[in-house]
N, C-alpha and C positions, 0 to 999 in steps of 0.2 A: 305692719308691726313684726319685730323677731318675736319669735316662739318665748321668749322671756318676757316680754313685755306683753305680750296673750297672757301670759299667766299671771304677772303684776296684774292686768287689769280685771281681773275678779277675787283680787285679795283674797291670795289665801285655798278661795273653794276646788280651785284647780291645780293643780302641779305640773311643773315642765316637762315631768314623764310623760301626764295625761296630755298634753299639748302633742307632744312627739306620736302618742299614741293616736290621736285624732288625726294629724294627719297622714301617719300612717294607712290609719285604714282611709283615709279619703284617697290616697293616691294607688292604694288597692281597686276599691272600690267604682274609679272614677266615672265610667261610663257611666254602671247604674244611678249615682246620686245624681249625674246629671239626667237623664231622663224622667227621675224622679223633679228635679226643680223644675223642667220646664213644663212637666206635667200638673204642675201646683201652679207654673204661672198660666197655663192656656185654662184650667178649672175657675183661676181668675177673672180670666178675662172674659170665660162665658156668664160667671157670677154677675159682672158688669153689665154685661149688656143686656144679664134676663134682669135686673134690678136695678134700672137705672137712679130712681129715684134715692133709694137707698142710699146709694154711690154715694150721690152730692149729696146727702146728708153729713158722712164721715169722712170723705173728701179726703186727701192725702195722709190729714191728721191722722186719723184713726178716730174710733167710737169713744163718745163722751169727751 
């Protein structure tokens, strides 16, 4: 999506400053935010496998 159309699509609650601003700081930022997602996906992935059951209860869906 352009940066205008980021901001169309939460009607309103964001501005295309704030868009420019986000990713601003993302391309500041970049390394750490990445280390930070893939820190969130390996915390996943141990969640998984200590909770299998769980898992396949919410299963791709998501809960409920």
């Amino acid at each position: 999506l352009s940066p205008e159309e980021i901001a169309e699509a939460y009607d309103g609650a964001i501005t295309l400053s704030d868009v420019y601003a986000a990713f601003s700081y993302y391309y500041d930022h970049r390394e750490e935010i990445q280390r930070m997602v893939e820190a969130d996906e390996a915390w996943v992935e141990q969640w998984k496998r200590d909770n299998p059951g769980a898992w396949k209860k919410i299963g791709a869906t998501g809960p409920g």
